[in-house]
N, C-alpha and C positions, 0 to 999 in steps of 0.2 A: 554403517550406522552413523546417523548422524548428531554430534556432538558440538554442544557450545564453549567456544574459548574462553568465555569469561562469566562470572556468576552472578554477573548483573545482565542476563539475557535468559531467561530458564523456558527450555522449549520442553516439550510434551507431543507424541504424533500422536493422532486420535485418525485409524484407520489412514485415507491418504490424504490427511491435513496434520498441516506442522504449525502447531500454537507458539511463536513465542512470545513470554510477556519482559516489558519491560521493567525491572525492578534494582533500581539504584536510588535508593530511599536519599532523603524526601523528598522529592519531586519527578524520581525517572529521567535524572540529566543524563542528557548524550555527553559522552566524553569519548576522546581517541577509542580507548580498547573496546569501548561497545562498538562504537559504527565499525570499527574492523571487523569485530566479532559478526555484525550483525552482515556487514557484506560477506563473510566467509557461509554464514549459515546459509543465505538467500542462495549462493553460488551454488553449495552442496544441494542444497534443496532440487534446484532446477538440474543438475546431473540425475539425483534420482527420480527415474521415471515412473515410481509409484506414489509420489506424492504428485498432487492434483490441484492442492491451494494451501496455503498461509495464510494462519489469521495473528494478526497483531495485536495486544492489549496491553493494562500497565497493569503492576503489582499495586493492592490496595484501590479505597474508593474515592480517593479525590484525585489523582495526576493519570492522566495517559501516559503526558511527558511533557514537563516544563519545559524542554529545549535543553539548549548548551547550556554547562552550569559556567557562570559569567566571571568567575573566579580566574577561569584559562585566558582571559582577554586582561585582566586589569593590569598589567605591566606595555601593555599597547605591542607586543613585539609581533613583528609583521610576521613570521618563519613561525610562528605560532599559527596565527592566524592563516596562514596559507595551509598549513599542516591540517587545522581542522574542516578549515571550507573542502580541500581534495577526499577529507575523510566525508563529509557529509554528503558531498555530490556522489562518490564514489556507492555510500550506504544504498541512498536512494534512489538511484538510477538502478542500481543489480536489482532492489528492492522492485520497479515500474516496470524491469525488464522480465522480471519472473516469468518462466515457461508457463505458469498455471495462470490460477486467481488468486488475486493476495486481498484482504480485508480487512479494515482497522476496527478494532472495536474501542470505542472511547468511551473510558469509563471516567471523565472524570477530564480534569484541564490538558487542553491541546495548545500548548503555547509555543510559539517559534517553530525552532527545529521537532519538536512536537507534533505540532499542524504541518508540518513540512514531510513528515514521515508516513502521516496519515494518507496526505495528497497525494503522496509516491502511491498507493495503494490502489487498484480498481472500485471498491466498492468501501462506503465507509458508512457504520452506523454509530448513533451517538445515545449515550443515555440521556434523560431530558436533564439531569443539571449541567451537562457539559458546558465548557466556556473553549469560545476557539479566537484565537487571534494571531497574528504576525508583529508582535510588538518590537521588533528587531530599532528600528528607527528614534522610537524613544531612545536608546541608551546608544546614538550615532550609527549604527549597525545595519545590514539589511538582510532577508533572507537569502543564504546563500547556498539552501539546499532545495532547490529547482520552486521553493516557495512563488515567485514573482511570476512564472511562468505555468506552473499548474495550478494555481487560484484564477490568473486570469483566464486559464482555460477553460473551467468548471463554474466561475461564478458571473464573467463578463467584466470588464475593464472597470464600471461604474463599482460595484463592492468593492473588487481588487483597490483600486484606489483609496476606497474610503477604511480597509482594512490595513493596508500598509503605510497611506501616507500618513493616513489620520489618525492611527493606531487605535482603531474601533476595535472592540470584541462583539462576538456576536454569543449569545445564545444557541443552545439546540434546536427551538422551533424555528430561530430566523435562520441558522444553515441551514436547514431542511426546504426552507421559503427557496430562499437564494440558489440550492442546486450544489450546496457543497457537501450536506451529506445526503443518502438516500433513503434513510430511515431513521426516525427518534422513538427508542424504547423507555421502559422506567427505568429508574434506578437499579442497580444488578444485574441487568436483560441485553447489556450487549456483546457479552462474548458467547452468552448462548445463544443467540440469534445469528452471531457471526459462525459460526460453527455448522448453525442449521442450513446457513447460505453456503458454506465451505460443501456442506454434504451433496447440495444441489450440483453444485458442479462436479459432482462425484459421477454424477448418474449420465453426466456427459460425455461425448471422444473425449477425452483427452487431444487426442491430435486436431481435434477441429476446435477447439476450445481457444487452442494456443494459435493454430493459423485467425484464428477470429479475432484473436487481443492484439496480432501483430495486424490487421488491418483497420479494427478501430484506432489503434494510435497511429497509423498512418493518415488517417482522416485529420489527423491534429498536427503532423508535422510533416504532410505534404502535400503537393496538389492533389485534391480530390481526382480531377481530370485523371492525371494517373493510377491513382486507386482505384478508381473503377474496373480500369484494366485489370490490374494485378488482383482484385475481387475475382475478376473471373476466371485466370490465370490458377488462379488456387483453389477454386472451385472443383476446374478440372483436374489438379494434381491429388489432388483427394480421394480421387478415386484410385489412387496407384496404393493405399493404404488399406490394411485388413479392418480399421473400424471402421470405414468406409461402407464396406461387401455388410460386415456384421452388425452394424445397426441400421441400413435397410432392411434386410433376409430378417432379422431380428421381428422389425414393424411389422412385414409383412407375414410373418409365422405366429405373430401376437404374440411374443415373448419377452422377457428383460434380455437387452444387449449383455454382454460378456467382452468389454473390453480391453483389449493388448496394449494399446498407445501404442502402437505399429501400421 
């Protein structure tokens, strides 16, 4: 069973989705023992092969998550600051690298390490007051939870820039414009919308779900030329797998698949 280390992460499985929200009042700051926490959950998560997706939200109606609370930095010590950057890369990357689908649901402000958590995420939906930005630069600082690099991957160098150097926020309709999230609900409608999408991937392999997420991020972090390859390469290894055989035979018998992850 899977268990949170610390009680400012409170998870819930709902069938083979793992809810957690974050709640470290008032604002869902990330501090040390969350992002350990948070990458210990992720890690558990993707061992258990019944879970399918994560979705992520914040406790209450204004913060998803502020970010780092700024408090950890004002004595300027470097051995801090390395401490939390390894914690945040560490969060977010277990977080990107999820065997399943992970999903943010943004109920409210995505600020810093916030939006940086969200962007770890495959699919991210916003409620329309959200406010999203990387304001790390105002206070000398810069994103250094894969922020710099999954913005400009999702939004193109032109926002990117204009959200980190310039320290723009953008609203909910303009991410949705821009390509950084993929859905804007009302107010209260984005963890159940993210849960509805959680379900969707329910109804998929699993096994081919997860060879799928490790080929689209290779589209992003290597030559395509070779992804092509390895597309096809795992096309055919798919076939060595029992959902494979059963959601053909499935299709073709008109029935629901009954899938193993095997």
């Amino acid at each position: 069973m899977i268990e949170s280390a610390t009680d400012q992460l409170i998870i819930e499985q709902r069938d083979h989705t793992l809810q957690i929200t974050i709640s470290n009042p008032p604002a869902n700051t990330w501090n040390l023992e969350n992002l350990s926490a948070l990458q210990a959950l992720v890690e558990d998560a993707s061992r258990d092969l019944d879970l399918y997706a994560i979705v992520v939200t914040g406790a209450g109606e204004k913060f998803f998550s502020a970010g780092a609370d700024l408090n950890v930095f004002a004595d300027g010590d470097r051995e801090v600051a390395a401490s939390m950057a390894a914690a945040f890369g560490a969060a977010f990357e277990a977080l990107a690298d999820f065997r399943g689908v992970t999903i943010a649901a943004i109920n409210g402000y995505a600020m810093g390490g916030g939006l940086e958590c969200a962007l770890a995420c495959d699919i991210r939906v916003a409620e329309s007051h959200a406010m999203l930005a990387l304001p790390e630069a105002t206070v000398g600082l810069l994103p250094c939870g894969g922020g710099t690099q999954r913005l400009s991957w999702l939004v193109g160098e032109g926002w990117a820039k204009r959200m980190i150097l310039c320290g723009e926020r953008v609203d909910a309709e303009t991410a949705l414009r821009i390509g950084l999230v993929e859905e804007v609900v009302d107010r209260g409608q984005a963890l159940g919308k993210a849960l509805a999408l959680a379900q969707q991937v329910g109804r998929q392999s699993p096994t081919s779900v997860s060879v799928c997420k490790s080929l689209i991020a290779r589209a992003r972090d290597n030559c395509m030329a070779s992804a092509y390859a390895q597309e096809r390469a795992d096309f055919v290894d798919l076939f060595d797998s029992k959902d494979c055989a059963e959601g053909v035979n499935a299709f073709l018998e008109k029935r629901p698949p009954v899938w193993v992850n095997g």
